[in-house]
C-alpha angles and dihedrals in degrees: 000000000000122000089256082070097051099044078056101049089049095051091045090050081044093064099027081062091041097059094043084056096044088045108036093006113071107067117177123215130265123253122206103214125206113203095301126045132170128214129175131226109214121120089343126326124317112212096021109174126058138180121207139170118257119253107015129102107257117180123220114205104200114195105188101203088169121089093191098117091235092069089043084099151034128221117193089176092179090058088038091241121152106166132169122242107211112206116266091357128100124245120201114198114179121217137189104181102215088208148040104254150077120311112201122213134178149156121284093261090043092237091116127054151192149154144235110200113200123190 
C-alpha cells in the first residue's frame, strides 16, 4: 500500500467514527422533573430526557424557538399526544404517565427526539 492508501483509509475510519459519535454518542442528562418542567425547542430538545414520577400529572412547558417545520409539532405516541408548537409561544402539555417506563417523543416528522422516563 502507498501512503495515498493509507491517508484514505484514516480519513474513512475518521468519519465512519464521526458519524457513530454525532448519531449514538451525544447523550443529554436527565432531568428529574417536579410538577412543572421547561424544555426548549431549538435545534432539537434542550433538555431531552426527563425523569418523572407515575402516576402523577407532570406538566411539560414546550417553548419552540426554532422556526425549521419539522420542529412546528410534538408527537408522545405512547400517551397518544400530537400538539402543535407555535413559534416563540409556550406550550404546556400535561402528562401522568399510567406506568413505569420510557416514553418516546419526537418531532412531527420523527428527525428530533427525545424521552420521558417514568418510574
Amino acid at each position: 500500500m502507498n501512503i495515498d492508501e493509507y491517508i484514505v483509509g484514516a480519513l474513512a475510519l475518521a468519519s465512519v467514527v464521526g458519524v457513530a459519535w454525532f448519531f449514538f454518542g451525544k447523550r443529554g442528562r436527565v432531568v428529574a422533573a417536579g410538577a412543572v418542567v421547561d424544555i426548549v425547542v431549538d435545534g432539537g430538545y434542550t433538555p431531552d430526557t426527563l425523569r418523572v414520577p407515575v402516576g402523577v400529572p407532570t406538566t411539560i412547558r414546550f417553548f419552540r424557538k426554532d422556526p425549521s417545520e419539522c420542529l412546528e409539532e410534538v408527537v408522545i405516541a405512547d400517551l397518544k399526544i400530537r400538539r402543535s408548537l407555535p413559534l416563540d409561544a409556550v406550550t404546556e402539555i400535561v402528562i401522568t404517565p399510567p406506568r413505569a417506563g420510557t416514553y418516546r417523543f419526537s418531532c412531527g416528522m420523527g428527525m428530533f427526539h427525545g424521552a420521558i422516563i417514568a418510574s
